[in-house]
C-alpha positions as CSV (number, residue, x, y, z in Angstrom):
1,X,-14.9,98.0,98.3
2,X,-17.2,95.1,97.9
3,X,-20.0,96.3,99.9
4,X,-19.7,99.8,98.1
5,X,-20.2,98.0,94.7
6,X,-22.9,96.0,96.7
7,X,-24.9,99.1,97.2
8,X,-24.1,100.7,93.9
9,X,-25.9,97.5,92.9
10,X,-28.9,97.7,95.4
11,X,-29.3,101.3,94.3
12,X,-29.5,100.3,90.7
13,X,-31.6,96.8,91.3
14,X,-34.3,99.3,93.2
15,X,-34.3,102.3,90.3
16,X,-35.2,99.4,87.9
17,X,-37.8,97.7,90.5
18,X,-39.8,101.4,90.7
19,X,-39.8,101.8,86.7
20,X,-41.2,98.3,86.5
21,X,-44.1,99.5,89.0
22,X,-44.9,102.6,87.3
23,X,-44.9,100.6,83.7
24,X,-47.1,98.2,85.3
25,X,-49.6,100.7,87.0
26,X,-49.1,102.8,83.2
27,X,-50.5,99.5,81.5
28,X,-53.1,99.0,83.8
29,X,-51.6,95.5,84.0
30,X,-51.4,95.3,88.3
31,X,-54.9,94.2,88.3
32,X,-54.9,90.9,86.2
33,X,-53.5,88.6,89.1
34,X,-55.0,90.9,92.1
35,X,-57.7,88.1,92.7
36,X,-55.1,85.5,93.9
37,X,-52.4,87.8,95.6
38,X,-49.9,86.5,95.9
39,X,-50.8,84.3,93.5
40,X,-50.9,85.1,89.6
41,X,-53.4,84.1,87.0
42,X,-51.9,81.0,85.2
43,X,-50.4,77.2,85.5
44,X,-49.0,75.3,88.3
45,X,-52.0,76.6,91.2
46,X,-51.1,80.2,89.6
47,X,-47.3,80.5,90.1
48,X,-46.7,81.8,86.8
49,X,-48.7,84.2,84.6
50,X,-51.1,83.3,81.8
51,X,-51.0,86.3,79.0
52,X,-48.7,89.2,78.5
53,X,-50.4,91.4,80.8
54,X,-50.1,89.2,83.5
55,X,-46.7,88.5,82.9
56,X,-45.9,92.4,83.6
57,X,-47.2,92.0,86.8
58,X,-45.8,88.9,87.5
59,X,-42.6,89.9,86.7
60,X,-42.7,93.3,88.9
61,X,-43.7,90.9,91.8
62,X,-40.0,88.6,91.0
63,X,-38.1,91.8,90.9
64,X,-39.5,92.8,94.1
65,X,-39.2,89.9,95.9
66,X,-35.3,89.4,94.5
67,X,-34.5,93.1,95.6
68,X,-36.2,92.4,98.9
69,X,-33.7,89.6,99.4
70,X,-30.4,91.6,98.2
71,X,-31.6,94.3,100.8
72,X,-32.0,92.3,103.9
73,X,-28.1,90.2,102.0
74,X,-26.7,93.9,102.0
75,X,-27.8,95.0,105.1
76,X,-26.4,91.8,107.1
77,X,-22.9,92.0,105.4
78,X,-22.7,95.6,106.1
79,X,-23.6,94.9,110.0
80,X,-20.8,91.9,109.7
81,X,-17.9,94.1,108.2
82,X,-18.4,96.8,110.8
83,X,-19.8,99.4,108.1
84,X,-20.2,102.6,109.9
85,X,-23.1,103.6,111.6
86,X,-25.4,106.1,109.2
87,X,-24.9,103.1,106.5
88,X,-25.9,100.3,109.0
89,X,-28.8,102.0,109.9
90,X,-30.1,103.4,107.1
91,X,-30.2,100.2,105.4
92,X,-32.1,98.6,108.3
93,X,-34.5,101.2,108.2
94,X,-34.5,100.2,104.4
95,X,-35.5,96.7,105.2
96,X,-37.9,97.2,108.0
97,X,-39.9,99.3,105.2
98,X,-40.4,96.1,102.9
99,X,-43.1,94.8,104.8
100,X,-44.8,97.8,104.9
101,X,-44.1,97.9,101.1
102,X,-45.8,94.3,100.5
103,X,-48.6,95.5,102.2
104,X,-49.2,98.3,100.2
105,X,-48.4,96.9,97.0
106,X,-50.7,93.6,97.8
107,X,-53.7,96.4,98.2
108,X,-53.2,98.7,95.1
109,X,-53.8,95.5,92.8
110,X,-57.0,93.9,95.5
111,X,-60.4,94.9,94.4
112,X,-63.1,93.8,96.3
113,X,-62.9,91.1,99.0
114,X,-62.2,92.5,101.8
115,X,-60.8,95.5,101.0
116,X,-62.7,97.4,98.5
117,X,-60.7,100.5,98.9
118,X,-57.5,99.0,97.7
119,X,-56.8,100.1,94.4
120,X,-57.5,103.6,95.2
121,X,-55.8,106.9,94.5
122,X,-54.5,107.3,98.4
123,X,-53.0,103.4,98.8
124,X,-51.0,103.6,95.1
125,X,-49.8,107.1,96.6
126,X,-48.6,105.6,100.1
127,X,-47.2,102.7,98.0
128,X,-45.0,104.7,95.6
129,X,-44.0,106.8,98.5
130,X,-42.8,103.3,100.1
131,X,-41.0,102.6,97.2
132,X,-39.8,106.2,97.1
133,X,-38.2,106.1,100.9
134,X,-36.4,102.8,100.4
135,X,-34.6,104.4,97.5
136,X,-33.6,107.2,99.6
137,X,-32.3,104.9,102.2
138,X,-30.8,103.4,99.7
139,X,-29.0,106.1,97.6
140,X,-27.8,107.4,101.0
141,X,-26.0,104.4,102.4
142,X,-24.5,104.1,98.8
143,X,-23.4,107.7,98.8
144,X,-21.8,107.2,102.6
145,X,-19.7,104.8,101.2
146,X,-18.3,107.1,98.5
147,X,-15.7,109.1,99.5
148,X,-13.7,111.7,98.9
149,X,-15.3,113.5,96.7
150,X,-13.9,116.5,94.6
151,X,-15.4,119.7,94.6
152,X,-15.1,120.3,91.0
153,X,-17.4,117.0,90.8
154,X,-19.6,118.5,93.1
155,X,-19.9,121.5,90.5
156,X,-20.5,119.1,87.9
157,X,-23.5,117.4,89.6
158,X,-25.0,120.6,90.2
159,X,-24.9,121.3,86.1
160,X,-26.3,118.3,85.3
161,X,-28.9,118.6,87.7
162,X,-29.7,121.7,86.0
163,X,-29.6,120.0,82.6
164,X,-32.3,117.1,83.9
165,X,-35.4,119.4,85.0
166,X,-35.9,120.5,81.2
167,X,-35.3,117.0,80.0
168,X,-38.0,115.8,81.9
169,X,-40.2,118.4,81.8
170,X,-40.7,117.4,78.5
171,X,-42.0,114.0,79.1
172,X,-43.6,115.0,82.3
173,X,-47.6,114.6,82.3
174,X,-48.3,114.7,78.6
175,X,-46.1,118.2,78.3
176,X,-44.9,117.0,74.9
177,X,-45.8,114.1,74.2
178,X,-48.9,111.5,75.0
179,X,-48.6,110.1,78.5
180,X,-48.3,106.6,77.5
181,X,-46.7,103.9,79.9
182,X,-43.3,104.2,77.8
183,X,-43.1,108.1,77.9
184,X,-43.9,107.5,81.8
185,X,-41.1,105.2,82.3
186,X,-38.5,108.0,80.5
187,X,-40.2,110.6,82.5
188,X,-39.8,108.6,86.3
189,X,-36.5,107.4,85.2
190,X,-35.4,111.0,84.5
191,X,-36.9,112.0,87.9
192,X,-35.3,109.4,89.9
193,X,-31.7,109.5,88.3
194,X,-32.1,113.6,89.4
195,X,-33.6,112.6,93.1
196,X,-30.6,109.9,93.7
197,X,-28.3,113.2,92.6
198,X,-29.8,115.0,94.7
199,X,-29.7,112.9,97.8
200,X,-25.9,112.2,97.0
201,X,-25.0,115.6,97.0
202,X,-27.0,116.7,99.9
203,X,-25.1,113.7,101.6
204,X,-21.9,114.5,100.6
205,X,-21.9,118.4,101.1
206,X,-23.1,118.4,104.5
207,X,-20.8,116.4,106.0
208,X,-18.2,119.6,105.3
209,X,-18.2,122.4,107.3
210,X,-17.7,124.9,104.4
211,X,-20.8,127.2,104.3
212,X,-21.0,126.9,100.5
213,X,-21.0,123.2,100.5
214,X,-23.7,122.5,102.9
215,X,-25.7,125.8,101.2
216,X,-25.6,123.6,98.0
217,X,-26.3,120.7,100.0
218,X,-29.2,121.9,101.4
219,X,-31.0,123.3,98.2
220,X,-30.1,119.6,96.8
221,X,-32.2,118.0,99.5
222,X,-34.8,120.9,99.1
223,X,-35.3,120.1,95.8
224,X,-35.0,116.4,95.8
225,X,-38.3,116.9,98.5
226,X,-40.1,119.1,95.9
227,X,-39.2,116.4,92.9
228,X,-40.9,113.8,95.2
229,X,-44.2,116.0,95.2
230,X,-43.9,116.4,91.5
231,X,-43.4,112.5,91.3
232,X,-46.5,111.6,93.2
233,X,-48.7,114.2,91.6
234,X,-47.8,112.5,88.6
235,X,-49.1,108.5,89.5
236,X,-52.6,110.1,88.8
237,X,-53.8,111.7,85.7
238,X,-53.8,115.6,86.2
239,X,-56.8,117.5,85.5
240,X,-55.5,121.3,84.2
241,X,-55.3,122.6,87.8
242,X,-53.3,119.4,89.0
243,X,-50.9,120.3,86.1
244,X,-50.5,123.7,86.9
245,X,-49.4,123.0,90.4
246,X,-47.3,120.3,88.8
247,X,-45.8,122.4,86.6
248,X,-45.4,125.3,89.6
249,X,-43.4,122.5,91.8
250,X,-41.2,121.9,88.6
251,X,-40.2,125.4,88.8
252,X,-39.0,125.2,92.1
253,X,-37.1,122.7,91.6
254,X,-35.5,124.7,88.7
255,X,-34.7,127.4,90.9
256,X,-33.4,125.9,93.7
257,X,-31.1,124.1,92.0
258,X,-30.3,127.4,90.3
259,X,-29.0,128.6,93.9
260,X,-27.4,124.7,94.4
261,X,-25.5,125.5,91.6
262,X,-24.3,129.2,92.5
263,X,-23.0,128.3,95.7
264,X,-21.2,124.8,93.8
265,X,-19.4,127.0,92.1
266,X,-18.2,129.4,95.3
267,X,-17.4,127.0,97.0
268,X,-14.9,125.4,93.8
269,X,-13.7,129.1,93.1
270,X,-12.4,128.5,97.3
271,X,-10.0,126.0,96.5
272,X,-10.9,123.6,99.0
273,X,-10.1,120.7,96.7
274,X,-11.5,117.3,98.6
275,X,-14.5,117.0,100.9
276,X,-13.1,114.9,103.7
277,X,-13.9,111.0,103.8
278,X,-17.4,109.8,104.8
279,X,-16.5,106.0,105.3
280,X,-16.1,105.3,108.9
């Protein structure tokens, strides 16, 4: 029970660490301590931040570093309590990625020096794609951990994964409204709230062998994959061709969770009435 709160937690702890990157990349504010990475800009040999821009990247970098350290906590105590396997594993995976995740993160906000090419359109898309993998990991060893789960529940996921893709479309790349670093944040935190859904379910269906179930499950995990196209294609402003693809990858989404859906509620019309337990 602990460790499932525990990873509940993590999950959480890393949704929040990814809005804080996006606001800071949205307020072009990841460049003002680049110079002295790891450094910042301000007092005590540049351990703490001078000016409010600064500060938002200062405070992304504490985040980081304290959700780096409840990772590699989390992933100990679940190797000492004898988690099971899938969890274990995918939480090491999880923590083997945070140095590659440093690494990428210390280049997107390095200009010059040594490596010129850092803050460029390819490294910020390898580093939210980082970030993006470690949530994944994440969402999944929380979602092992759950268990049983109700069919009628699974329904209800599927509705409200429905209900998201509209919501966000309308913050989504200046749709609606202006793409300012706020609207951003509501529009990645819609997207990631639906992608952790979508991972859950794909992990909880499939581990069923009711052909409805893992049919929903696998349109869940198809769309989660097209939502983390859309999400990338957004960390760059869209020129009207980029939006139109953007827009095209939206609607697949749409309709694949359109068939997620369907098949949800087949498999609740069956009557099976509990998925079978995934700890252990």
């Amino acid at each position: 029970m602990q460790l499932r709160r525990l990873l509940a937690g993590a999950t959480g702890l890393t949704f929040v660490l990814m809005l804080l990157g996006v606001y800071t990349a949205g307020a072009g504010a990841g460049l003002t301590c680049g110079a002295r990475w790891p450094f910042c800009d301000g007092a005590v040999f540049g351990l703490f931040p001078a000016n409010w821009m600064s500060f938002i990247e200062w405070f992304h970098r504490l985040v980081a570093m304290v959700t780096g350290f409840a990772l590699l906590g989390i992933a100990g105590l679940a190797w000492k309590r004898g988690a099971s396997r899938r969890v274990r594993y995918s939480l090491v995976a999880a923590v083997a990625l945070l140095p590659v995740q440093i690494g990428l993160g210390a280049l997107t906000v390095t200009v010059g020096g040594l490596f010129p090419w850092g803050y460029s359109p390819p490294v910020q898309a390898a580093h939210y794609l980082a970030a993006l993998s470690i949530f994944t990991l994440v969402v999944y060893a929380a979602a092992r951990s759950y268990g049983p789960i109700e069919r009628t529940r699974l329904r209800d996921a599927a509705l409200v994964a429905l209900a998201l893709v509209p919501l966000g479309h309308l913050f989504s790349f200046g749709t609606v409204f202006p793409y300012t670093p706020e609207v951003q944040i509501v529009y990645y935190g819609l997207a990631l709230v639906l992608f952790a859904l979508l991972v859950a379910v794909g992990t909880w269906t499939r581990s069923v062998g009711d052909r409805d179930a893992i049919r929903q499950g696998t349109l869940s995990l198809l769309a989660a994959a097209l939502l983390a196209v859309q999400m990338l294609l957004g960390r760059h402003g869209l020129d009207p061709q980029g939006l139109l693809v953007a827009d095209s990858v939206a609607g697949l989404v749409f309709v694949a969770l359109l068939g997620a859906a369907w098949f949800a509620h087949r498999a609740t019309d069956a009557e099976l009435p509990l998925l079978g337990s995934l700890v252990g």
